[in-house]
Backbone bond lengths (Angstrom), bond angles and torsions (degrees), N, CA, C in turn:
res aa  C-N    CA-C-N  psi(-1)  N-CA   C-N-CA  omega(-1)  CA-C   N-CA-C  phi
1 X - - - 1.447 - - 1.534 110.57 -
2 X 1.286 104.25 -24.10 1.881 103.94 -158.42 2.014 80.18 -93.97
3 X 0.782 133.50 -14.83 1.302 135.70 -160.27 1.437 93.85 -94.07
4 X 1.143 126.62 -57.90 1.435 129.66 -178.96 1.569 124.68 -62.97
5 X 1.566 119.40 -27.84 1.129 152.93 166.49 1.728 96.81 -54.87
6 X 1.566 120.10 -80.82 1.392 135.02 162.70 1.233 121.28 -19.53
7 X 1.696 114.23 -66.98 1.435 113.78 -173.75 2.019 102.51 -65.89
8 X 0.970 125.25 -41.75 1.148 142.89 -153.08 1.641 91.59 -64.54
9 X 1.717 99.49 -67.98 1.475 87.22 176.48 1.820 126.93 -62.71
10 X 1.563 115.98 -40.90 1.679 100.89 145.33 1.082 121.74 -7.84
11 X 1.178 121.24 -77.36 1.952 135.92 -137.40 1.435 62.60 -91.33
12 X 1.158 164.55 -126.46 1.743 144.21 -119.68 0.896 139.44 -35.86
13 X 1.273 101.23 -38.56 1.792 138.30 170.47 1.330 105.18 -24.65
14 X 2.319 92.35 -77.23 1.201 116.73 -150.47 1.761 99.47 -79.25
15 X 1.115 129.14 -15.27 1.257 147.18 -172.79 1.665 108.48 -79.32
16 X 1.075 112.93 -44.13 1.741 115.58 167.20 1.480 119.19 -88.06
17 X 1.900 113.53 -13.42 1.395 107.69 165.63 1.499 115.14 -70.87
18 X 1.395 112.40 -23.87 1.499 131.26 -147.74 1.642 87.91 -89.97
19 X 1.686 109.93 -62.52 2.022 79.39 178.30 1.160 111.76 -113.57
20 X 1.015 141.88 49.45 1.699 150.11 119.05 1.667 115.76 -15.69
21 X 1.780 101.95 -45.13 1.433 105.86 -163.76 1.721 95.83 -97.22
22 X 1.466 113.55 -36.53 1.826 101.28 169.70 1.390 118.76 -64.06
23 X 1.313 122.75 -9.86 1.494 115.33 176.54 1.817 103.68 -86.98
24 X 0.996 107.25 -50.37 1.341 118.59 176.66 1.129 107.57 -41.75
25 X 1.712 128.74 -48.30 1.400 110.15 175.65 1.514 126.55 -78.12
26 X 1.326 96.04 -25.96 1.672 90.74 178.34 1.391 109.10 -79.30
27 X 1.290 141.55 -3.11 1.204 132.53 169.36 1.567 93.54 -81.08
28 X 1.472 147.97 -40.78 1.123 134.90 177.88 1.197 124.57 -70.58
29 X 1.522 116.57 29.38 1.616 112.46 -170.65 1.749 100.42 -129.99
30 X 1.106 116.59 170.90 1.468 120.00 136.94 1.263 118.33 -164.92
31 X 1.369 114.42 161.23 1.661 122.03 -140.97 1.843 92.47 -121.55
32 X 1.235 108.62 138.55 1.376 111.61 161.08 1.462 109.97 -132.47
33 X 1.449 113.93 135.78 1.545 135.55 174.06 1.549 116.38 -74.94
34 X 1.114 114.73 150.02 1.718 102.41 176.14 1.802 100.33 171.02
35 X 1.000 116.29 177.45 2.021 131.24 166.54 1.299 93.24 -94.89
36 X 1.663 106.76 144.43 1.455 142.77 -159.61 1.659 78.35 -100.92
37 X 1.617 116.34 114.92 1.725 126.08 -179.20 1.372 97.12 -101.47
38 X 1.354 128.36 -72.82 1.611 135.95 178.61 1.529 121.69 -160.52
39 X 1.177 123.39 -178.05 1.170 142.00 -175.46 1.165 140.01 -149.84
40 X 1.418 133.52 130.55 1.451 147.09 -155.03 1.445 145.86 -106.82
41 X 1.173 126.89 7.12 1.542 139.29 -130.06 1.444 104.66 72.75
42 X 1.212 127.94 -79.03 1.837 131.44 -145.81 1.663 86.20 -122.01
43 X 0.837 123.93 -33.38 1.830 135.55 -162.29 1.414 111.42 -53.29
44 X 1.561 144.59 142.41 1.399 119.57 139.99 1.347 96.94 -141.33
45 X 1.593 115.95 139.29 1.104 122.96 177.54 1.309 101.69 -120.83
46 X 1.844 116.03 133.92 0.951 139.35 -170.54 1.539 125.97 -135.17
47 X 1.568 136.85 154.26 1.220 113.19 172.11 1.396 99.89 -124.04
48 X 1.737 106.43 171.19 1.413 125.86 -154.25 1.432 91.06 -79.22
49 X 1.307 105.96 -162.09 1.746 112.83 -162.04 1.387 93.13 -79.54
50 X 1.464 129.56 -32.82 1.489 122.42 -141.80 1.665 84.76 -95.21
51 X 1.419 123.21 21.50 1.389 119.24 -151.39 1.456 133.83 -28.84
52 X 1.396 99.61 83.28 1.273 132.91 171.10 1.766 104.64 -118.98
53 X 1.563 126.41 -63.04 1.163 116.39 -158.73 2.044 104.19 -75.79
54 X 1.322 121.74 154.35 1.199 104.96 169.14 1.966 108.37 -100.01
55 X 1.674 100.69 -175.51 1.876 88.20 -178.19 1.692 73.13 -147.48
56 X 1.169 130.04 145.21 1.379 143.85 154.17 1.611 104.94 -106.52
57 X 1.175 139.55 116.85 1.461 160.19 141.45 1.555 130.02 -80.37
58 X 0.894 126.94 158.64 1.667 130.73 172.69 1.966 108.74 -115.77
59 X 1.534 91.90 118.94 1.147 83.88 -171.93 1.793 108.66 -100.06
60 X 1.106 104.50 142.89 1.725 133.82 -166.61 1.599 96.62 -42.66
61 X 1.286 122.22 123.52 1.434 114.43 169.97 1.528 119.30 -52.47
62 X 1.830 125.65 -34.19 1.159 104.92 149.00 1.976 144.95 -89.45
63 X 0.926 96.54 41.28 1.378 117.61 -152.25 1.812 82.74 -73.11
64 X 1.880 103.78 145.95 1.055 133.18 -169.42 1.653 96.07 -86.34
65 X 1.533 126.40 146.57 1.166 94.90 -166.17 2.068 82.87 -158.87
66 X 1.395 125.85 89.79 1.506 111.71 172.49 1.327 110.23 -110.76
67 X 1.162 95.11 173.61 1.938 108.74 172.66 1.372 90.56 -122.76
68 X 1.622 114.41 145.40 1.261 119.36 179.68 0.977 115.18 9.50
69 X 1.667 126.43 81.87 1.416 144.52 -171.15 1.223 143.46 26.72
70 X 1.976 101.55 14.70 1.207 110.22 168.58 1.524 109.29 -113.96
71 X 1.376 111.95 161.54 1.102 110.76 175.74 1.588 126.07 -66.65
72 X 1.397 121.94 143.65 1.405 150.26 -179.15 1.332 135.49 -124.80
73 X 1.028 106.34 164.44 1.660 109.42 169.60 1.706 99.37 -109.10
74 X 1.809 110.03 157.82 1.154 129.63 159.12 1.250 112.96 -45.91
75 X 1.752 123.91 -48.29 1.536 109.78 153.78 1.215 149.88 -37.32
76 X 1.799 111.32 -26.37 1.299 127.17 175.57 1.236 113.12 -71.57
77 X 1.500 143.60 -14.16 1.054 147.29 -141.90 1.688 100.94 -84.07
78 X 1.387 129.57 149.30 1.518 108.81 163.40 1.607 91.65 -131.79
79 X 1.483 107.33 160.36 1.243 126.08 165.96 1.548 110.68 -39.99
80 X 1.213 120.75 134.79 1.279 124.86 142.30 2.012 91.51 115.72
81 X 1.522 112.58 -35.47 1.329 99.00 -170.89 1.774 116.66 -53.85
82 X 1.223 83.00 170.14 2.046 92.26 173.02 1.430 96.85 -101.38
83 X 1.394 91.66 128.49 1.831 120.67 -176.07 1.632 90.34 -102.18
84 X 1.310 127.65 161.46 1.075 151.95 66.59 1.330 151.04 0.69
85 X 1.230 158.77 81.01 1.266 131.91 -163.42 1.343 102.76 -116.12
86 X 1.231 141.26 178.50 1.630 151.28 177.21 1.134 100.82 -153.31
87 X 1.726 131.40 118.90 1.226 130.89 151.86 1.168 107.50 -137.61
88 X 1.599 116.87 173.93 1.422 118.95 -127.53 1.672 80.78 -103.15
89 X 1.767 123.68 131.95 1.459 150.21 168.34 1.984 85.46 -11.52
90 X 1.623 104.84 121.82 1.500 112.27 169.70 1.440 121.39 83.73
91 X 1.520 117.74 -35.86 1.146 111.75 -167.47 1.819 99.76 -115.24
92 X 1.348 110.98 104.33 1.622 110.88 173.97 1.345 142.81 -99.15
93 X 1.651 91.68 20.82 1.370 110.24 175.34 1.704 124.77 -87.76
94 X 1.480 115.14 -25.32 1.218 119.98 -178.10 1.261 100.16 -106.97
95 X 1.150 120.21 170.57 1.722 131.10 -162.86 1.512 92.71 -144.79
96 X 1.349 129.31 135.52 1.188 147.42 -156.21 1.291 112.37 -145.86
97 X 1.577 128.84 3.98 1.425 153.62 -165.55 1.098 118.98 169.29
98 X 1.329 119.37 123.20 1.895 118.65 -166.78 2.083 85.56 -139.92
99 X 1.334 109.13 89.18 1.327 110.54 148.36 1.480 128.20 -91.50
100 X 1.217 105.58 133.77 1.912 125.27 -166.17 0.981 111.40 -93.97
101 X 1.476 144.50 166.16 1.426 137.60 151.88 1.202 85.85 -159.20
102 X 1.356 96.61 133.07 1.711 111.02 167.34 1.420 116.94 -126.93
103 X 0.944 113.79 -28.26 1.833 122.80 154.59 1.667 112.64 -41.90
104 X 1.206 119.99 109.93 1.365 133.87 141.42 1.800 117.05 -9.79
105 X 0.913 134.60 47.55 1.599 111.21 -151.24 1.651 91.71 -56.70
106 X 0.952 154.79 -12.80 1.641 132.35 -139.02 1.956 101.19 -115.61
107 X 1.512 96.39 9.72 1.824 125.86 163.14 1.049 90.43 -88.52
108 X 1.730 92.54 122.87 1.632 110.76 157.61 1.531 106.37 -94.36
């Protein structure tokens, strides 16, 4: 019993060390939605959901960057898709993750 008690609390242990650090990051992030407008070298200009307002950002020289969940370049981007953005909790000028979708999902 005292053995089962032991391992049990172990395996919890290592289980709350393990996402301790994924919560931690997603509390350090925040994401804004919007249409993919253009792009600059470092630049991306985008608009908000109601896409009317625009947002110009600088995106992170290592910044994560796919099209329909594969990886891309800032070149790949075309007008009109739905972006994603990720920048780091407070600061919404740099972009640190630029996910794309240009697929329709609501096509069967």
């Amino acid at each position: 019993m005292v053995r089962s008690f032991t391992l049990g609390m172990a395996v919890l242990a290592v289980a709350l060390f393990l996402c301790i650090p994924m919560v931690a990051t997603a509390a350090d992030e925040d994401t804004h939605e919007g249409k993919f407008v253009s792009a600059n070298k470092d630049k991306l200009v985008m608009t908000g959901k109601d896409g009317k307002t625009e947002h110009t950002m600088t995106v992170a020289p290592d910044a994560s960057i796919t099209c329909d969940a594969k990886v891309c370049k800032l070149d790949d981007l075309k007008a009109g898709c739905h972006i994603k953005v990720t920048t780091k909790k407070g600061d919404k000028t740099v972009a640190t993750k630029i996910e794309a979708t240009t697929k329709d999902k609501n096509r069967k």
